[in-house]
C-alpha positions, 0 to 999 in steps of 0.5 A: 500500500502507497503511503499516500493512500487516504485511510479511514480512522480505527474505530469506522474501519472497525465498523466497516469490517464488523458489518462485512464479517456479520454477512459473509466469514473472516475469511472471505471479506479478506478475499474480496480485499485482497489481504490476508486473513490476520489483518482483517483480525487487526482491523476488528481489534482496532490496530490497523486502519482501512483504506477507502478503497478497501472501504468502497470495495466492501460499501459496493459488497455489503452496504453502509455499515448500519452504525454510519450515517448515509444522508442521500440528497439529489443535488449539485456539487460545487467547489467552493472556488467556482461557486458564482460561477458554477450557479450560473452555469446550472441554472442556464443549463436547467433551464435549458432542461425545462425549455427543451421539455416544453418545445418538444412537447405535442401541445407546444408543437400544435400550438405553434403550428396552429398560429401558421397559414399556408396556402394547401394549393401550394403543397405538393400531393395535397388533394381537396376532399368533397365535404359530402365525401365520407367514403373511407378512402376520404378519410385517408386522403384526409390524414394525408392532407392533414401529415402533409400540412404538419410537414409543410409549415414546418419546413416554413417555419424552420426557414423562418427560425433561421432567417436573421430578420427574424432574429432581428424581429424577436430582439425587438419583440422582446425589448418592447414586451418587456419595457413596463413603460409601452402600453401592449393594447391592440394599437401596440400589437398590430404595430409590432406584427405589421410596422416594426422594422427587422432589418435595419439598426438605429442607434437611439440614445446609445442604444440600438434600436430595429423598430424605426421603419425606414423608407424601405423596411421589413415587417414580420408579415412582410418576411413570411411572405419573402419566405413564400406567398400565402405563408403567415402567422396569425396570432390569437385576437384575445390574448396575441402575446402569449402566442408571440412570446411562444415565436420568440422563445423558440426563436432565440431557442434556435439561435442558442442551439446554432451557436453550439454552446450547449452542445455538450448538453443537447448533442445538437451538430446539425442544425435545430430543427423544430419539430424534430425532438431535442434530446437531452444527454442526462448524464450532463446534467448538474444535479445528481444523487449522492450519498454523504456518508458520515454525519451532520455537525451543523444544522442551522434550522431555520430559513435565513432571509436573504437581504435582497431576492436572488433572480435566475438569469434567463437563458433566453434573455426573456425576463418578464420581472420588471413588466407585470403586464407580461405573463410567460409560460412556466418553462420560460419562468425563473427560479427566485431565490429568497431564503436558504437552509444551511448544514455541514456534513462531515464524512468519513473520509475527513472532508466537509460537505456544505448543504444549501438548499433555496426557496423561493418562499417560507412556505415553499419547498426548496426548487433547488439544493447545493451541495458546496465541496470544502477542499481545504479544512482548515479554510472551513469556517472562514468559507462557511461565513463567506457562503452565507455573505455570497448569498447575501443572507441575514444572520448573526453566526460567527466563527466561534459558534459554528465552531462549538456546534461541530465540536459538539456534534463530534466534528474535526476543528482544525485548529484546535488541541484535542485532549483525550 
């Protein structure tokens, strides 16, 4: 055995090897680890000491022993050393979950795909049906139509999502939406599908603005219809913003996925296209199951209020906070965080673990739970006080009384003199 191996204390590998022997002999536990039969006999005696792998061969064979602890939480895992940066990034890329399960699904799809006109003449292999025909053989032609209808506007649509002036159309949609101060009235949405210039930049106040027509400009209805004649969006009368905010998240979806940055994420090499499933590699994904073996030495068990709410950023740049006028779909909301829960785990493998976990309220359940890897023991107070300063978090902990509540707990202080 190296030198550098990690070892477990006495008194956990006597557990561990008590539990493996309990199950199976001496004799084999020995041989499943690889070492001869007298040490297995020095390690219940307390003499000799474990080491983690020796430790995870038998966790793997025979379980937790049942006088250790195993906390199971489904969560990130953090260093502490990339935290704010590490928040953003999973949050971005849960998002990401939630807007790929909300475009692929059949209702969104149809949804879309009902606000698309498109002249039937112009498709290909489509064939009128006489209303008073209700032979079987017009009940196929009809699901024809009705596959070759589906197939067409979304060829349209995707050469649409695609087109910069599109583009250019969403970044205004989305400014003007999402601007507290316009009035969205009828006035507001005829100008915004109809006048609204997509295709040239002006420069207004330092600030660049695509929705000053010019003397030759292209509005939203003028871009279907560059894409192809008779092809049109037509939103709902009643309630037109919710449609458009539909366009523009699949939109700015589109052009997310063509710049390959979450490519990891969703395996996307070919371009996006609509109506096909985005399939997420789950295996990518920052939350996962974990088992702390070992036992909590701190467990603040209140919910702390942070001084100011702490807002996800959008992945899609579409933030509806400052405009109440503006309703978005649940996939397209973000997670604000205004109280956390903290506790410290200490394992047995001599590291701390520290747990947070974020509420959107004081009668909520937390929407999402961290769990903060500490590298260095030594720094752990120190970091501890500065995770709750991160989070911008009201309270009144010290050093000294973290400290004490470890202690108690039977967790290991650095830089204290033990006496036994």
């Amino acid at each position: 055995m190296k030198e550098t191996e990690t070892k477990l204390n006495k008194q956990i590998s006597k557990h561990y090897i008590e539990h493996a022997c309990s199950i199976s002999s001496s004799g084999q536990v020995a041989k499943e680890l690889g070492i001869e039969a007298p040490r297995v006999s020095e390690i219940k005696a307390g003499r000799r000491r474990l080491t983690a792998d020796e430790a995870q061969v038998l966790k793997e064979l025979y379980g937790t022993p049942s006088q250790s602890e195993g906390h199971w939480v489904v969560a990130e895992l953090i260093d502490f050393d990339s935290l704010s940066k590490s928040l953003v990034d999973n949050s971005l890329v849960n998002q990401l979950v939630k807007v790929s399960e909300f475009v692929n699904s059949e209702e969104f799809i149809d949804g879309i795909l009902s606000c698309i006109r498109v002249e039937e003449s112009r498709i290909r292999g489509y064939e009128r049906v006489q209303a008073v025909d209700i032979s079987d053989k017009s009940k196929g032609t009809e699901q024809k139509n009705k596959r070759l209808v589906r197939e067409y506007k979304l060829k349209l649509l995707n050469q649409m999502l695609s087109n910069a002036y599109f583009k250019n159309w969403c970044d205004t949609a989305v400014r003007l939406l999402t601007d507290g101060s316009v009035k969205k009235d009828f006035s507001f949405i005829d100008k915004l599908l109809y006048t609204k210039d997509v295709t040239t930049p002006t420069l207004v106040n330092g600030s660049v603005q695509r929705d000053i027509p010019n003397a030759d400009f292209t509005n939203l209805i003028g871009l279907c219809e560059q894409i192809e004649p008779g092809f049109a969006l037509t939103f709902d009368s009643y309630y037109p913003t919710e449609d458009i905010i539909r366009f523009i998240a699949l939109g700015r979806l589109t052009t997310l996925l063509e710049s390959q940055t979450f490519s990891h994420i969703v395996g996307a090499h070919a371009p996006f296209s609509f109506g096909k499933q985005l399939n997420i590699k789950p295996e990518r994904l920052p939350k996962k199951e974990y088992v702390i073996v070992g036992k909590c030495v701190w467990d603040d068990d209140r919910l702390l209020r942070l001084r100011e709410p702490m807002t996800e950023k959008s992945l899609l740049q579409i933030d509806a906070t400052s405009s109440s006028s503006l309703i978005l779909p649940e996939a397209l909301e973000l997670n604000a965080s205004k109280y956390l829960s903290i506790r410290l785990f200490y394992t047995e493998q001599y590291k701390y673990v520290v747990e947070i976990q974020l509420y959107p309220d004081e009668i909520y359940i937390s929407h999402r739970k961290i769990l903060i890897d500490i590298k260095e023991k030594e720094k752990l107070f120190p970091q501890v006080l500065d995770i709750l300063t991160f989070f911008n978090v009201e309270h009144h902990h010290t050093v000294n009384n973290i400290k004490a509540a470890v202690a108690k707990e039977g967790g290991y202080i650095p830089s204290a003199i033990y006496i036994e």
